[in-house]
C-alpha positions as CSV (number, residue, x, y, z in Angstrom):
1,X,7.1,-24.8,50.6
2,X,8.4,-28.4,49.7
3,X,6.2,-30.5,47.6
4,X,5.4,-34.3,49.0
5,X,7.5,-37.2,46.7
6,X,4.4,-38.5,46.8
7,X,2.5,-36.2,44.7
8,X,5.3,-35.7,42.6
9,X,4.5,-39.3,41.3
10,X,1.2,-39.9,41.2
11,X,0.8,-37.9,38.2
12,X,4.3,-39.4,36.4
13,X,2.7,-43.2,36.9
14,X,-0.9,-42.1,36.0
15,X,0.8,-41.0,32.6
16,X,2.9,-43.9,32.3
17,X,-0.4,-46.2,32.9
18,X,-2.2,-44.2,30.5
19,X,0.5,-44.2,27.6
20,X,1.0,-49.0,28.3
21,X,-2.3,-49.1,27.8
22,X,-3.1,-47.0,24.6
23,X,-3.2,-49.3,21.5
24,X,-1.0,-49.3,18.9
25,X,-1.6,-49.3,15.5
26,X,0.0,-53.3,13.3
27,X,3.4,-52.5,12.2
28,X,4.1,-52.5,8.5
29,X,6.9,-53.9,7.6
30,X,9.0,-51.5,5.1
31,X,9.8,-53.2,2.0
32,X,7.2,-56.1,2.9
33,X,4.6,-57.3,0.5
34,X,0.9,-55.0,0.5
35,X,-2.4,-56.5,-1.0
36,X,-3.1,-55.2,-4.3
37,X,-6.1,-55.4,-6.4
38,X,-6.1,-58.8,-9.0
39,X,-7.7,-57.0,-11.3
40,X,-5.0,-54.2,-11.2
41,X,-3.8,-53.4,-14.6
42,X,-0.1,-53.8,-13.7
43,X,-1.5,-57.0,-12.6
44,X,-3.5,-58.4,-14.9
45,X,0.0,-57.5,-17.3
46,X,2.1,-59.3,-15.0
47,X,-0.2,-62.7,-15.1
48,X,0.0,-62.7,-18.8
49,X,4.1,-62.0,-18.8
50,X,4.0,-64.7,-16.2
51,X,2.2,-67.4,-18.0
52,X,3.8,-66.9,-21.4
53,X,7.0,-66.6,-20.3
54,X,6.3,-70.3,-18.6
55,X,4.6,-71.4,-21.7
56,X,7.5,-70.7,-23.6
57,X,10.0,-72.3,-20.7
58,X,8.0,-75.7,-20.8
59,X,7.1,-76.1,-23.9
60,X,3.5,-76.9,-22.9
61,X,0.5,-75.1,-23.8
62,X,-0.4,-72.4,-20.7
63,X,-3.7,-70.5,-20.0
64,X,-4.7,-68.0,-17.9
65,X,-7.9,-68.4,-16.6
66,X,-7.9,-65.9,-13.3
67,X,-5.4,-63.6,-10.9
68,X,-7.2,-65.1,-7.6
69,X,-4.6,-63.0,-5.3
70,X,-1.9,-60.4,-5.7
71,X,0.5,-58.6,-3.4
72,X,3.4,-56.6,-4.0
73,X,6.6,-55.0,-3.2
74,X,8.6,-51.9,-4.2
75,X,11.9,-52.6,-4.7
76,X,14.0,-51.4,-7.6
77,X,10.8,-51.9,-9.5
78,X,8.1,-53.3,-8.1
79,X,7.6,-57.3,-7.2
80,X,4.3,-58.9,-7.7
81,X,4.0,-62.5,-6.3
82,X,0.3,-63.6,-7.8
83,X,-1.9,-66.8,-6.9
84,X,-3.0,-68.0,-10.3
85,X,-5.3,-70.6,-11.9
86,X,-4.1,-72.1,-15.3
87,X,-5.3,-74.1,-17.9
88,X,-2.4,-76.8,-18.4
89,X,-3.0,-79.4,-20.7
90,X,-6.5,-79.3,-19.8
91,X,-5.6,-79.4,-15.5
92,X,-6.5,-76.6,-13.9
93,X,-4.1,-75.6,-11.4
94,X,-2.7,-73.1,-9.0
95,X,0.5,-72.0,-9.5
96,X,2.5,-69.0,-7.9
97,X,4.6,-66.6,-10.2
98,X,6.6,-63.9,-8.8
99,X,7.1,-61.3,-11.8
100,X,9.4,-58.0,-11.3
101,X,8.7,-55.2,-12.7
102,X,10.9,-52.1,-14.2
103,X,9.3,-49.6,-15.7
104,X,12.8,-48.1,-17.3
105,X,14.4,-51.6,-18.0
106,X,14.5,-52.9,-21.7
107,X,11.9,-56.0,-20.9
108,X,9.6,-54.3,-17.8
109,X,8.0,-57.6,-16.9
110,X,10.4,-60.6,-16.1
111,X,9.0,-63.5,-14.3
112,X,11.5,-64.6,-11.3
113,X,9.9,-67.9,-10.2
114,X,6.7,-70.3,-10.9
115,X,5.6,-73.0,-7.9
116,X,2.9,-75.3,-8.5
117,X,1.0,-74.8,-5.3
118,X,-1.9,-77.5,-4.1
């Protein structure tokens, strides 16, 4: 008994249609930057670091006033880039501080950078 070609493919390309149009799930990148909570503890720590550590760079008198976004990355450590308002000189503004953290290393909290952002 010999089986048509024809048959023989009709199921393999209803499977094939069936598996193009299924939806995939985003990709997440692997060692990409994740929202995180601003008021996360780790967070919260990581502004203050931040802003003192900059205080002390500038010379000029730094507040915090609010974490209004945080993301981060696990590296060797972990890296939290936060969107902060400060109190400088009396200007608010919004500044971006990447700190890195290491939970094992001598100072845990080291800030890496510090944009003032529009």
């Amino acid at each position: 008994m010999r089986i048509s070609k024809t048959l023989l493919l009709v199921p393999l390309l209803a499977g094939l249609v069936a598996c193009s149009t299924t939806p995939k799930a985003p990709a997440v990148v692997a060692g990409g930057y994740t929202a995180i909570a601003p008021t996360d503890t780790y967070v919260v720590k990581a502004a203050h670091v931040a802003v003192e550590t900059q205080a002390n760079n500038s010379k000029q008198a730094l507040q915090l006033i609010e974490v209004l976004d945080a993301k981060q990355q696990v590296v060797s450590g972990v890296n939290y880039e936060l969107l902060l308002s400060v109190n400088v000189a009396g200007q608010v503004q919004r500044v971006k501080a990447v700190v890195w953290w290491q939970a094992w290393s001598p100072t845990p909290y080291q800030l890496q950078s510090w944009t003032v952002v529009a």
